[in-house]
C-alpha positions as CSV (number, residue, x, y, z in Angstrom):
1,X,-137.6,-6.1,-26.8
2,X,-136.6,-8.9,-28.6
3,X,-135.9,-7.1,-31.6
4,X,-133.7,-4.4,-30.4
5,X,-131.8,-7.2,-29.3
6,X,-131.3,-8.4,-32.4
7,X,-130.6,-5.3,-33.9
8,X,-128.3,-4.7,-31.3
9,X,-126.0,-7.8,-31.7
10,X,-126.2,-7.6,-35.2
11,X,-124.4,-4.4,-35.3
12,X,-122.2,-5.5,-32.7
13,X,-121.3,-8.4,-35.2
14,X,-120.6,-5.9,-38.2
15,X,-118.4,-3.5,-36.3
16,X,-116.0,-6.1,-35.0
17,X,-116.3,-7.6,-38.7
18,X,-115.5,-3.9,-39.9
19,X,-112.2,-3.7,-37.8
20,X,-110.5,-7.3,-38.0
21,X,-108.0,-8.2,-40.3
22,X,-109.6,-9.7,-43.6
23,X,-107.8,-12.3,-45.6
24,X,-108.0,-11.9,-49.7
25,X,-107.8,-14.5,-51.8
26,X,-105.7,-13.5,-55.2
27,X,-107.0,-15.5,-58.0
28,X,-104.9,-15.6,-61.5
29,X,-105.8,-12.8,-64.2
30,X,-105.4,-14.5,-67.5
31,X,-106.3,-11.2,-69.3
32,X,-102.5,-10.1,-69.6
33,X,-100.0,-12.9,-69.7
34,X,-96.8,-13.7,-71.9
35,X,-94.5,-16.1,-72.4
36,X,-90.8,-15.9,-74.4
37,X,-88.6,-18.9,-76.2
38,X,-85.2,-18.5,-77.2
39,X,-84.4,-19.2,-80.7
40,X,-81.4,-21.3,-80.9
41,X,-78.4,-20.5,-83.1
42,X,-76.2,-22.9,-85.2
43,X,-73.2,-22.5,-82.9
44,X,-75.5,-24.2,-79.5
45,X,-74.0,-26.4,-77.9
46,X,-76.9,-28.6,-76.8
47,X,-79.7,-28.2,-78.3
48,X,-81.9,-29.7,-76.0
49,X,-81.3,-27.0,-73.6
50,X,-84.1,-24.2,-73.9
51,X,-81.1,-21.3,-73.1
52,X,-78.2,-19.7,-75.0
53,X,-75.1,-22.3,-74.5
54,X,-72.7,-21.3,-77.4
55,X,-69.4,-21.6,-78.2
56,X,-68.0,-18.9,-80.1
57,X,-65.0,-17.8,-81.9
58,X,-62.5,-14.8,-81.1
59,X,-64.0,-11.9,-82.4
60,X,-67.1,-12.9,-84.2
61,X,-70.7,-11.1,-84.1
62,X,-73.2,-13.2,-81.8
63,X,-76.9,-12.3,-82.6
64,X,-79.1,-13.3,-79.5
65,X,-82.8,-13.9,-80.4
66,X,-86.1,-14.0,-78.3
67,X,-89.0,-14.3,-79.1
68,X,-91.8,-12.9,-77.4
69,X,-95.6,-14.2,-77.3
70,X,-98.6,-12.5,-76.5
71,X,-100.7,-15.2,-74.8
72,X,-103.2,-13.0,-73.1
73,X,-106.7,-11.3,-74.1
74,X,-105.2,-7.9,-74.2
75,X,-102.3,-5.9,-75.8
76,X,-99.2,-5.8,-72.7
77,X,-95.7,-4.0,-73.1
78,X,-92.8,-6.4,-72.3
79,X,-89.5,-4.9,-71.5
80,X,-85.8,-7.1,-72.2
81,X,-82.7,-6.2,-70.9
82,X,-79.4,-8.3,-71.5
83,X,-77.5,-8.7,-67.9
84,X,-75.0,-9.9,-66.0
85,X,-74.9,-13.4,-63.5
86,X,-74.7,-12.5,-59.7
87,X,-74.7,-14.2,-57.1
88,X,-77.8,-13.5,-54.7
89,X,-77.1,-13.3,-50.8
90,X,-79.8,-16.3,-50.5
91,X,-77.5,-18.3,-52.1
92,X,-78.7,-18.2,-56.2
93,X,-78.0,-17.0,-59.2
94,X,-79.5,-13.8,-60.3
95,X,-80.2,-12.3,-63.4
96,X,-82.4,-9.6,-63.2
97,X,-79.9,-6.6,-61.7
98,X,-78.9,-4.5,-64.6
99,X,-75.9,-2.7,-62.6
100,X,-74.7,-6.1,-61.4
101,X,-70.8,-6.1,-61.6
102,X,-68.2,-9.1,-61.9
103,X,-66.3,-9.9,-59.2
104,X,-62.1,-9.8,-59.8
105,X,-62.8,-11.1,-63.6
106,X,-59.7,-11.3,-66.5
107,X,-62.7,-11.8,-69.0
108,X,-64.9,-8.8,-70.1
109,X,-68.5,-9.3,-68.6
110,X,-71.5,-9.8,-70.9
111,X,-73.1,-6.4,-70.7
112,X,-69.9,-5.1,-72.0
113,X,-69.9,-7.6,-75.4
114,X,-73.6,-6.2,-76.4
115,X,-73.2,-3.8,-79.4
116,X,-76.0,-1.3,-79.3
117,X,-78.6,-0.8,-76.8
118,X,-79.1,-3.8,-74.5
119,X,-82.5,-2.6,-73.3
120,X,-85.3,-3.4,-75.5
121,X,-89.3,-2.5,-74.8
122,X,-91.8,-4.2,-77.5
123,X,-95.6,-3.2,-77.7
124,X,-97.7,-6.9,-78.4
125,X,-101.7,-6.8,-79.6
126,X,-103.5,-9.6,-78.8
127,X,-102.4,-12.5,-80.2
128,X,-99.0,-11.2,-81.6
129,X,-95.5,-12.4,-81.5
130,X,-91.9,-10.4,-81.6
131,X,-88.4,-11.3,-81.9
132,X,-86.4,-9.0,-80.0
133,X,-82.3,-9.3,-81.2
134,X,-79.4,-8.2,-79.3
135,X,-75.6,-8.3,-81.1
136,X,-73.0,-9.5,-78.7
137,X,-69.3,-8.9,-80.1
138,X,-67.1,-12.3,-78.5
139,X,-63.3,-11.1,-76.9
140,X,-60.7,-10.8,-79.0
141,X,-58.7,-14.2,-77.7
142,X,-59.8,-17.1,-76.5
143,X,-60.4,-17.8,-73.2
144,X,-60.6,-20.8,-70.5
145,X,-63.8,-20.8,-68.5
146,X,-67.5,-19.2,-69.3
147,X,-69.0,-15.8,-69.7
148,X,-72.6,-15.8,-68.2
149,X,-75.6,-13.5,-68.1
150,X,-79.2,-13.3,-69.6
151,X,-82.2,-12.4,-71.2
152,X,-84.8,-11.0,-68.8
153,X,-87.8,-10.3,-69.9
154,X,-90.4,-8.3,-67.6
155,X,-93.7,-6.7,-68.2
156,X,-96.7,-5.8,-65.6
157,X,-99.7,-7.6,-65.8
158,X,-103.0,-6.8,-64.9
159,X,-103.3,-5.4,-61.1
160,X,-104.9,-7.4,-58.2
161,X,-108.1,-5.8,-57.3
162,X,-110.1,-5.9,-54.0
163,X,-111.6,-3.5,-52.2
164,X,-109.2,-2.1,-49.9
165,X,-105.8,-3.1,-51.9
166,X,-104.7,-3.1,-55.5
167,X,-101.5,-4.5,-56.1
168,X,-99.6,-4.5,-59.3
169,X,-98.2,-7.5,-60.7
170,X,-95.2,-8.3,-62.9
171,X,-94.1,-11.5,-64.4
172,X,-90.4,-11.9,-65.2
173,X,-89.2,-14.3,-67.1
174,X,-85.0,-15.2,-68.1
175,X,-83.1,-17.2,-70.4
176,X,-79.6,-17.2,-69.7
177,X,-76.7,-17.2,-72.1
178,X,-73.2,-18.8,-71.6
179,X,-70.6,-18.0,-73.7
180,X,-67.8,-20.9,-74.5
181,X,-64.2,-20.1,-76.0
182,X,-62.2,-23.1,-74.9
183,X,-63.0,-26.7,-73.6
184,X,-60.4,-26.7,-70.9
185,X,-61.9,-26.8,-67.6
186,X,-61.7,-24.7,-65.2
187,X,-62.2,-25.0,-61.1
188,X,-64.4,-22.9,-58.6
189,X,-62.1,-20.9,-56.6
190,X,-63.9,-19.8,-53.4
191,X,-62.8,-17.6,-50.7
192,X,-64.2,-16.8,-47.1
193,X,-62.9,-13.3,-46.7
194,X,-65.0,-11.8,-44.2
195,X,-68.0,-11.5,-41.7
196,X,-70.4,-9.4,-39.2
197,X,-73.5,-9.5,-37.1
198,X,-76.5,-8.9,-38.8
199,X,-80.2,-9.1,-38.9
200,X,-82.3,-10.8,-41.5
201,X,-85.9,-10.5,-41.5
202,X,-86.5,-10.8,-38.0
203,X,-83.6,-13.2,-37.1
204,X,-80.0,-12.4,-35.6
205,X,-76.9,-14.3,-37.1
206,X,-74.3,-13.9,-38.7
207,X,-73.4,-12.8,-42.4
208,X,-70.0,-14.4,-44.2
209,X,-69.0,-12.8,-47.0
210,X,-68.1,-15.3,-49.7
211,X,-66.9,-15.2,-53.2
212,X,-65.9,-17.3,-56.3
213,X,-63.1,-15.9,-58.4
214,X,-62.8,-18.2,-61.4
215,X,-65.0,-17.6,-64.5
216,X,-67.0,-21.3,-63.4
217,X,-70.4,-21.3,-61.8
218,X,-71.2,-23.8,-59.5
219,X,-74.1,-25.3,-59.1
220,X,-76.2,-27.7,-56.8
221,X,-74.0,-27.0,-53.7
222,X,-75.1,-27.9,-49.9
223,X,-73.6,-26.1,-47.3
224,X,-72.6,-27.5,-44.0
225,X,-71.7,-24.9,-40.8
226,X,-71.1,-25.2,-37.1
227,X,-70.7,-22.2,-35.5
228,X,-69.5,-22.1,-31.7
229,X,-69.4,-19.4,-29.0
230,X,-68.1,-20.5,-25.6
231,X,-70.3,-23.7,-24.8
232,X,-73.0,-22.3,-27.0
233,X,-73.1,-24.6,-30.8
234,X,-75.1,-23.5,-33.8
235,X,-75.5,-26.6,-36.7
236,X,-76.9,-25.2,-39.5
237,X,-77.4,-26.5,-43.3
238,X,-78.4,-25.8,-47.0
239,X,-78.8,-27.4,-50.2
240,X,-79.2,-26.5,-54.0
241,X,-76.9,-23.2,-53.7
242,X,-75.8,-21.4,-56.9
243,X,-73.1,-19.4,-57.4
244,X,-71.9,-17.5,-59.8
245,X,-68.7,-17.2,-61.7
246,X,-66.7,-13.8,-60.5
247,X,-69.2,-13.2,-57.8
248,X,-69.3,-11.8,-54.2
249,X,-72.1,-12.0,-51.7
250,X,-73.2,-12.4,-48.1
251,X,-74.6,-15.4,-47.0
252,X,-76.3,-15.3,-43.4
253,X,-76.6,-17.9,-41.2
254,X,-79.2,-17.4,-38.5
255,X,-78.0,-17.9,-34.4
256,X,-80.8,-17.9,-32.4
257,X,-79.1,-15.9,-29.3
258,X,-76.9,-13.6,-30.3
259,X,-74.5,-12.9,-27.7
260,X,-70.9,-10.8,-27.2
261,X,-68.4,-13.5,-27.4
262,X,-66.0,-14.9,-30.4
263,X,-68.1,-16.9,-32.7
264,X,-65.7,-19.7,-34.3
265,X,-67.0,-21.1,-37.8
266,X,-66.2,-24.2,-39.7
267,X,-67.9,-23.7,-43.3
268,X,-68.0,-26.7,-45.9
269,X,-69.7,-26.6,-49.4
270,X,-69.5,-29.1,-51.7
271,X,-71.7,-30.3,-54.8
272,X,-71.4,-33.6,-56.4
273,X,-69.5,-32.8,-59.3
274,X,-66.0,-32.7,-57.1
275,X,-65.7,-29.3,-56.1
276,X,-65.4,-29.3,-52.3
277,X,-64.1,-26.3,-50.0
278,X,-63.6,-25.7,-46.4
279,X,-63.6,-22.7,-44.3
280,X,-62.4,-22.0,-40.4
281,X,-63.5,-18.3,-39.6
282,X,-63.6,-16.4,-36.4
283,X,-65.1,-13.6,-35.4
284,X,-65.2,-11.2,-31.9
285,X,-68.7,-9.8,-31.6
286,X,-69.1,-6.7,-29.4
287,X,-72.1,-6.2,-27.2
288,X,-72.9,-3.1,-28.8
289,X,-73.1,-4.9,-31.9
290,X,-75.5,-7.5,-30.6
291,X,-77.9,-4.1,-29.2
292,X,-77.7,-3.0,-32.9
293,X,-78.6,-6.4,-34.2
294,X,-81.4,-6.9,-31.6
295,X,-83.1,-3.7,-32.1
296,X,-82.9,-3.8,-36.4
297,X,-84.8,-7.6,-35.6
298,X,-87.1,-6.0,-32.8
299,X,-89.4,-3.5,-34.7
300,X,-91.2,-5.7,-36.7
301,X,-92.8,-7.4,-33.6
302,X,-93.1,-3.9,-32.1
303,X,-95.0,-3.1,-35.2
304,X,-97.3,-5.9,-35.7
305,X,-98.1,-6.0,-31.5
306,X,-98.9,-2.4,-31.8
307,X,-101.3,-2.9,-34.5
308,X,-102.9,-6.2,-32.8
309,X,-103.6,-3.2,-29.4
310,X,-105.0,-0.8,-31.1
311,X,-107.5,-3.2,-33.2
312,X,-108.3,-4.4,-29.7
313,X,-108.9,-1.3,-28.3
314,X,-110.6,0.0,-31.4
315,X,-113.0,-2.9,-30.7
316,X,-113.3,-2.7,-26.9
317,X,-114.7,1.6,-27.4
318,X,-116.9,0.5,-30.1
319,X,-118.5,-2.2,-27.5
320,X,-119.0,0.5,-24.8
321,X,-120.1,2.7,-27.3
322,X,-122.8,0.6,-28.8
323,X,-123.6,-1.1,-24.9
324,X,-124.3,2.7,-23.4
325,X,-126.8,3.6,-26.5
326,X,-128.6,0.7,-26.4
327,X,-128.6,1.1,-22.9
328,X,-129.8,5.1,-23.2
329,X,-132.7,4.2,-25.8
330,X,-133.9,1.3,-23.8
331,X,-134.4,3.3,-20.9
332,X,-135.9,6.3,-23.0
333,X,-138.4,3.8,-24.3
334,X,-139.4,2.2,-20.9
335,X,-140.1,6.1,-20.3
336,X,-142.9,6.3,-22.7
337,X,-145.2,4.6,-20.9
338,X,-145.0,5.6,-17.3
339,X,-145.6,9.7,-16.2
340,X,-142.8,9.1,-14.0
341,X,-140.0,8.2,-17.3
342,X,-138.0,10.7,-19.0
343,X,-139.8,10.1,-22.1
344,X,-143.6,11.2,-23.5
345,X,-146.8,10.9,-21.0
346,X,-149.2,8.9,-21.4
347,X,-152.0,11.2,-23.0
348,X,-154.8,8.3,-23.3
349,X,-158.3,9.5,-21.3
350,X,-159.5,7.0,-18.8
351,X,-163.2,6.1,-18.2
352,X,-164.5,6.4,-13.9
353,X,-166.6,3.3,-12.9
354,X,-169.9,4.5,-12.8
355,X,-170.8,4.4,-9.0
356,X,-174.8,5.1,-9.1
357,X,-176.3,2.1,-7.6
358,X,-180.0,1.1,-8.4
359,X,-182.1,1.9,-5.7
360,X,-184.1,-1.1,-5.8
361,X,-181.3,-3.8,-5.5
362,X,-178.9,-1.8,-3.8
363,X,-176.1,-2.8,-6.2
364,X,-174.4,-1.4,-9.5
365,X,-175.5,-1.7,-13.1
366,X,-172.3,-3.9,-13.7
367,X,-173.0,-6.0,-10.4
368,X,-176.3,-6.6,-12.2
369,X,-175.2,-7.8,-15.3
370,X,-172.7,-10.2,-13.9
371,X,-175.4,-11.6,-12.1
């Protein structure tokens, strides 16, 4: 008995096991790896600085170099693409979009200067370096403020393997380039224009649509917002925002209830290099709006509590599964050794007493050797 117990329980245990979620720990493949350095012209301006800062002339060839590293145990394909700076809706500056546009720009864009293809792919062996070069062709004139883009470098490296997942994994890497004509400086020029309800990875808020229309990026900027509906007050802050020069995006600031009403915004960035801008911004939001917001937040919950009821389900059947057989069997079992069970009869032959008596003592050989 006590061993089908044990058995029992023990794959009780390895069904639940079988069902629950499993956490997987990813640990680092150094097999396929890489690394990139940008080899500095004579016309950088600092050259402390590990990107492409250069001040160039009207109408001169630019050469930008990169070299690439194999630093892994086995041969990987690495793939560079010269691109333009964007502004990210989280509030940084992006590199790695090769259809990114600039935003109301006088000065031509970077991907426009490159001469030639601006999309490279190199093979590496183990152990092998590669300069990959692209020619950039500066305006014609000079100009005030900067041109910016970059390098990016990606390649896949080997996949994460377990034994239910395999993810692929890619490592990209960027060195920017900013292109100088004049010294004179130029000022951020930033613009609220915009704004709607939205949903953001589970959240309900708000999305204002910014943008900076000078050729200057801006960088280290906090952001300070109160936004007000009725008696309701959101507060609501950032810090370390990038933006780029001629850039657009959405920046979304989360409101915990979203409700019809008119939201009214005061927006203030600012970085410690002067710039400083303020913004006053209202907005009417409909209450079928806020049902369309809701339900884009909603179905992740749904999702995840749907999956959470059928695991416990799952679990629950396999119990009463595994409870009624052990049941079943235990009562076959208890069968086998009773004529009366469901299960085999008991064939073994029993032995009668012998009931003869001796005539002289009046009492059975087995009372006699008792005695």
């Amino acid at each position: 008995m006590k061993k089908r117990i044990i058995v029992f329980f023990s794959t009780l245990l390895l069904l639940i096991a079988t069902f629950l979620p499993f956490a997987t720990t990813v640990k680092a493949v150094p097999d396929k790896s890489y690394a990139i350095q940008a080899i500095l012209p004579d016309n950088q301006i600092n050259k402390d600085e590990s990107f492409f800062d250069l001040k160039v002339e009207p109408n001169k060839d630019q050469t930008l170099k990169v070299l690439i590293a194999n630093t892994g145990s086995k041969s990987i394909t690495v793939t560079a693409e010269v691109n333009n700076a964007y502004t990210a809706d989280s509030g940084v500056i992006g590199y790695d979009k090769s259809n990114a546009q600039l935003y109301k720009s006088k000065l031509p864009s970077l991907t426009s200067l490159v001469e030639g293809k601006r999309k490279q792919t190199v093979h590496l062996a183990t152990g092998e370096n590669k300069t990959v070069e692209f020619k950039v062709k500066s305006p014609d004139s000079e100009y005030a403020g900067i041109i910016l883009g970059g390098v990016t470098t990606t390649a896949s490296v080997s996949p994460t393997k377990s034994k239910n997942i395999n993810i692929k994994n890619q490592v990209r890497y960027v060195k920017g380039v900013v292109l100088r004509s004049k010294d004179d400086g130029v000022m951020p020029d930033m613009h609220l224009t915009s704004a709607a309800p939205k949903a953001v990875a589970g959240s309900t808020g708000i999305a204002y649509t910014l943008d900076n229309t000078a050729p200057i990026n801006i960088n280290k900027v906090s952001l300070k917002a109160e936004i007000t509906n009725g008696s309701k007050k959101t507060n609501y802050s950032a810090d370390n925002l990038q933006i780029a020069p001629n850039s657009q995006f959405n920046y979304f600031i989360p409101v915990k209830k979203l409700d019809a009403g008119t939201y009214k915004a005061h927006i203030t960035l600012k970085n410690d290099s002067g710039f400083e801008k303020s913004f006053n911004y209202n907005i009417t939001v409909k209450q079928r709006q806020v049902d369309n917001v809701n339900d884009a937040a909603a179905p992740k919950q749904e999702s995840n509590n749907k999956q959470w009821i059928g695991i416990i389900v799952g679990i629950i059947v396999l119990i009463a599964v595994v409870v009624w057989m052990y049941l079943y069997y235990s009562q076959r079992n208890k069968g086998n050794g009773e004529t009366k069970g469901r299960g085999k009869l008991n064939m073994r032959s029993t032995k009668k007493p012998d009931k003869s008596k001796d005539s002289r003592s009046g009492s059975t050989r087995s009372e006699r050797h008792k005695k």
